[in-house]
C-alpha positions in Angstrom: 201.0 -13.6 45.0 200.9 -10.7 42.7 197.6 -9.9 40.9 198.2 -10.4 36.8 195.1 -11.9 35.6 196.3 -12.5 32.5 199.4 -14.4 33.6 196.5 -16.8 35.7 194.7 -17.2 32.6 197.3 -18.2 30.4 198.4 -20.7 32.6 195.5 -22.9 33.3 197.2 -25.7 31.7 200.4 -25.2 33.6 198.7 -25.0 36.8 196.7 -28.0 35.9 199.2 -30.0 35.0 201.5 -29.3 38.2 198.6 -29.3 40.5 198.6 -33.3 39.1 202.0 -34.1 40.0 201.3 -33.2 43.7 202.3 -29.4 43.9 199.3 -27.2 45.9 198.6 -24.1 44.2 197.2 -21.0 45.7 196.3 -17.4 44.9 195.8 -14.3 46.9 192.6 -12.3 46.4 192.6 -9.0 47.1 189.2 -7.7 46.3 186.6 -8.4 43.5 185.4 -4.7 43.0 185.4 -5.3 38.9 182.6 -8.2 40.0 180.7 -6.2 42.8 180.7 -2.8 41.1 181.2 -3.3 37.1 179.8 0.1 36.5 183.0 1.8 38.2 185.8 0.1 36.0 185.7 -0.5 32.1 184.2 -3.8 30.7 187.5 -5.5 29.2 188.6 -4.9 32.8 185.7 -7.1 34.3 185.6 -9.2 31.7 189.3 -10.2 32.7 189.0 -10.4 36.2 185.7 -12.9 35.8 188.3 -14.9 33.6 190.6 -14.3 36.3 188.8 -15.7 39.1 187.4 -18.9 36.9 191.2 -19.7 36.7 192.0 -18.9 40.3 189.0 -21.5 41.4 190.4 -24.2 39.6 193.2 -23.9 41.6 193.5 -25.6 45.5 192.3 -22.5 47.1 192.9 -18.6 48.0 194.1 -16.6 50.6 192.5 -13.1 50.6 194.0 -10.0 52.5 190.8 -9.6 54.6 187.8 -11.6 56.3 185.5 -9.1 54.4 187.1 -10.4 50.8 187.3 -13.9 52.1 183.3 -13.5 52.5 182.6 -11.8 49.1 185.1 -14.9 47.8 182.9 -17.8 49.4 179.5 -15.9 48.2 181.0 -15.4 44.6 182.2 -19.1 44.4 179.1 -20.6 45.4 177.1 -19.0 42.8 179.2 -20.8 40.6 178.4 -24.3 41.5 181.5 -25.4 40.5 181.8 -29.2 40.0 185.4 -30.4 41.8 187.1 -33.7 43.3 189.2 -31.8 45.3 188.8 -29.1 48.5 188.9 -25.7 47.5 190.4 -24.0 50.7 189.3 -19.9 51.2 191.2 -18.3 53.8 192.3 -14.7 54.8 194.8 -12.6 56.3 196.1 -8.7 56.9 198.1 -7.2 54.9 201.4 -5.1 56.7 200.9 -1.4 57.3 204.7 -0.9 58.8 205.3 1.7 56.2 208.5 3.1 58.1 210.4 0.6 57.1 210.0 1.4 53.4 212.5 3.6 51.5 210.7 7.2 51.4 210.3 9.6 49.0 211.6 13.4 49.7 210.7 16.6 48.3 208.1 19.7 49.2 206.8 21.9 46.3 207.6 25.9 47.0 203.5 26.0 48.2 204.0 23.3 50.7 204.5 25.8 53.8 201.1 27.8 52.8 199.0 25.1 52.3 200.4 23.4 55.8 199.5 26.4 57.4 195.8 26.5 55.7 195.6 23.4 57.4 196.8 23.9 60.8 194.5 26.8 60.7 190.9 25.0 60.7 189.4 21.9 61.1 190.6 19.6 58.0 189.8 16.8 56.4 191.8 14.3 53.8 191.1 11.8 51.4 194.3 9.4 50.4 193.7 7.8 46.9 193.1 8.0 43.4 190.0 10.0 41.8 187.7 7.4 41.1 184.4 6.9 41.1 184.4 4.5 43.6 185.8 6.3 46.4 183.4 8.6 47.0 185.2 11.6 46.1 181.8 13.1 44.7 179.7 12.9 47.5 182.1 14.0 50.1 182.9 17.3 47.7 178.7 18.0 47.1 178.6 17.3 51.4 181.5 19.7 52.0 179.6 22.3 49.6 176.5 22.4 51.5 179.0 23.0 54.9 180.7 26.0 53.1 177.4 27.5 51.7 176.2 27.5 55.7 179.5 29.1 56.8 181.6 25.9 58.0 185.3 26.8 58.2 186.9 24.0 57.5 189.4 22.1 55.1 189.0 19.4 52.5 192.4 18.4 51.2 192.6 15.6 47.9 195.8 13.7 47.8 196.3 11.4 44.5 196.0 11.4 40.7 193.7 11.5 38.1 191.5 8.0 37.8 189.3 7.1 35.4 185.4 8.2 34.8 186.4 11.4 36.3 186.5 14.0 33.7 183.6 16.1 34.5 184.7 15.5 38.8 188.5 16.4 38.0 187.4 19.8 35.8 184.8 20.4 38.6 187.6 20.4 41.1 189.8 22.7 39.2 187.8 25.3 38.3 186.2 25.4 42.3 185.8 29.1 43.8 187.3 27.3 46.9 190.8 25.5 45.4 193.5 26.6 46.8 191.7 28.3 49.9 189.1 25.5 51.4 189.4 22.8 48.8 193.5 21.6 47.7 193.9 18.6 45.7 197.4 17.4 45.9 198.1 15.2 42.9 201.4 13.3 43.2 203.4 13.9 46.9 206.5 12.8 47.9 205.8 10.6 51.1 207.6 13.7 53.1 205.3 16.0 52.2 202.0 13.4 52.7 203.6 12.5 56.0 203.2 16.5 57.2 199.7 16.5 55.3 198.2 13.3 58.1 200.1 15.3 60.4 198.6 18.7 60.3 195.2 17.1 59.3 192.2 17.0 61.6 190.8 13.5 60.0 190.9 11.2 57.7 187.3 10.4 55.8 187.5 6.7 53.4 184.4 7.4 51.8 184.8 3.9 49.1 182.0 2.0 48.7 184.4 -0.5 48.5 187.9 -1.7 49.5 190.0 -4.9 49.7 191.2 -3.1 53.0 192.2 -0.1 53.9 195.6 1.1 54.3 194.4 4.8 54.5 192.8 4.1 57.3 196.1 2.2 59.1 198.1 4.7 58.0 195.9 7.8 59.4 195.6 5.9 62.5 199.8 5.9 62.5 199.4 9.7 62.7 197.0 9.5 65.4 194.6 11.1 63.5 190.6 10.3 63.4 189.0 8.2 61.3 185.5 9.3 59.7 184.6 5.7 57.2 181.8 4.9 55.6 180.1 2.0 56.8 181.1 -1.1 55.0 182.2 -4.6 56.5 185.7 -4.3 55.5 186.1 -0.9 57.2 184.7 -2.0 60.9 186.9 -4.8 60.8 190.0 -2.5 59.8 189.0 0.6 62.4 186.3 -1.2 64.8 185.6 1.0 67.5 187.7 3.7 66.3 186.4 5.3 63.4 183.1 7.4 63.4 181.0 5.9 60.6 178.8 6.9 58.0 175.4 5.8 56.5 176.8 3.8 53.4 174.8 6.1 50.7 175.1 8.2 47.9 173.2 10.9 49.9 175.5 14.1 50.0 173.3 15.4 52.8 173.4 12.5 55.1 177.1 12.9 54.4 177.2 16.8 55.3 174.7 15.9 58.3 177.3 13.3 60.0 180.2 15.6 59.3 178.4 18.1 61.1 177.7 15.7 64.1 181.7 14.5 64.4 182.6 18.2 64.3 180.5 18.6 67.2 182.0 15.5 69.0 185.8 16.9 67.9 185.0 20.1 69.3 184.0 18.4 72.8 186.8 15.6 72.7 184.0 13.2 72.8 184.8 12.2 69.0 186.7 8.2 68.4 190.3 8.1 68.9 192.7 6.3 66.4 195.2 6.1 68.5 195.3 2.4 69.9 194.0 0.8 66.9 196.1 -2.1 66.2 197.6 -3.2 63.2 200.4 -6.0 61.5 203.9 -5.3 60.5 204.8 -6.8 57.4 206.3 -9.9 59.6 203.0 -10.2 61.3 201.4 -10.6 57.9 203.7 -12.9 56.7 203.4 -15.4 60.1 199.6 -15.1 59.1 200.0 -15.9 55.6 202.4 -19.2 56.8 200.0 -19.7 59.7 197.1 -19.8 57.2 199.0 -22.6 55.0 200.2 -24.8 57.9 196.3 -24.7 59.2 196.3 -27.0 56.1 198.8 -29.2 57.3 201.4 -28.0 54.4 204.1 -30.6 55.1 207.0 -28.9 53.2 209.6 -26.1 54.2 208.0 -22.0 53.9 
């Protein structure tokens, strides 16, 4: 269930050898972002996770954590035009989002109360995640430039750690005339001090040009905060009708434009609610996952 390509690899012959004494053997797929966007991740990475997937389809199936994955999965796999004997089953499911029930972390830093108050004081946005290319953090800094150079008063606040292929981002953040007064970037948080971040925030915005899911999303929508998501598949079927979405582009300025618009909707409380946007506990996700198997008429005990 765990993603370890190199475990999967190495054990081709293992999987092979049990899949011929009867034993059904299945993996879970949680994206294929090295395969779909190469140019975010480095190439021994990719070159892995192709390697990867090759071993996964010669399998009995997958089960991926998302109807969006489970359609990048089928598209993938039938370029292949991989010669079998037997079915190759591609299913989905959710993934949990009852984070409550985890063990939290505790702890504020001594500028906790300052920046709260920064943020209960205007309009503020957050982005959950780590700095990487691929989540947008570029263009929704460039958009919120353009809003501070024509006077907007509002908040962008980063939570999460340095990536990868962010150098020149990270030391563009850092040196910012607006860090520490429009612009925070919260690298490591415990999850007290992240829970009174969604709390006192105005929105959320998942800006990634691609996801497996979303748990940002889920878990702004827990805070009954809004949602502003860029327009991909996986994100409507996360948030549906409760998330304002943006034009998926690179575009700062179409970016800065629809901020502008949902400001105008907040303002009016005409704007999408989070609120009643549902979601599985990690029971519900497990009946799925078993669900999913006995749809194959999996005799045995789960």
């Amino acid at each position: 269930m765990d993603l370890h390509p190199s475990v999967a690899i190495s054990h081709t012959k293992k999987t092979k050898y049990i899949r011929n004494k009867g034993v059904l053997v299945y993996h879970i797929v949680y994206d294929l972002l090295p395969i779909q966007f190469p140019n975010y991740f480095w190439p021994e990475l990719c070159t892995e996770f192709e390697l990867w997937l090759q071993a996964v389809s010669q399998s009995d199936g997958v089960f991926c954590i998302s109807k969006s994955v489970a359609v990048d999965f089928t598209r993938w796999y039938n370029e292949q035009n991989f010669q079998r004997r037997r079915k190759f089953v591609i299913d989905w499911f959710h993934l949990g989002a009852d984070v409550e029930n985890s063990l939290p972390s505790y702890g504020l830093p001594q500028d906790s109360e300052l920046v709260i108050d920064k943020l209960k004081s205007s309009i503020s946005f957050l982005m959950v995640g780590t700095i990487e290319p691929r989540k947008g953090h570029l263009q929704v800094l460039e958009a919120f430039e353009k809003l501070w150079a024509a006077g907007c008063e509002i908040n962008l606040v980063l939570v999460g750690k340095k990536g990868w292929q962010v150098d020149e981002l990270v030391s563009k953040i850092r040196t910012h005339k607006k860090l520490h007064d429009r612009l925070f970037w919260l690298e490591r948080v415990s999850d007290e001090y992240l829970e009174l971040i969604y709390t006192n925030s105005s929105a959320l915005i998942a800006a990634s040009f691609g996801e497996g899911f979303g748990l940002p999303l889920i878990e702004a929508a827990q805070h009954k905060i809004s949602l502003i998501a860029r327009d991909i598949p996986v994100f409507k079927e996360v948030a549906g009708e409760h998330a304002f979405y943006f034009e998926n582009s690179d575009n700062h300025l179409l970016l800065a434009d629809a901020i502008e618009v949902w400001i105008e909707l907040y303002k009016r409380d005409q704007h999408p609610k989070s609120h009643d946007m549902k979601y599985l506990t990690w029971k519900e996700s497990a009946k799925q996952l078993v669900d999913a198997l006995q749809r194959l008429n999996y005799k045995g005990t789960i």
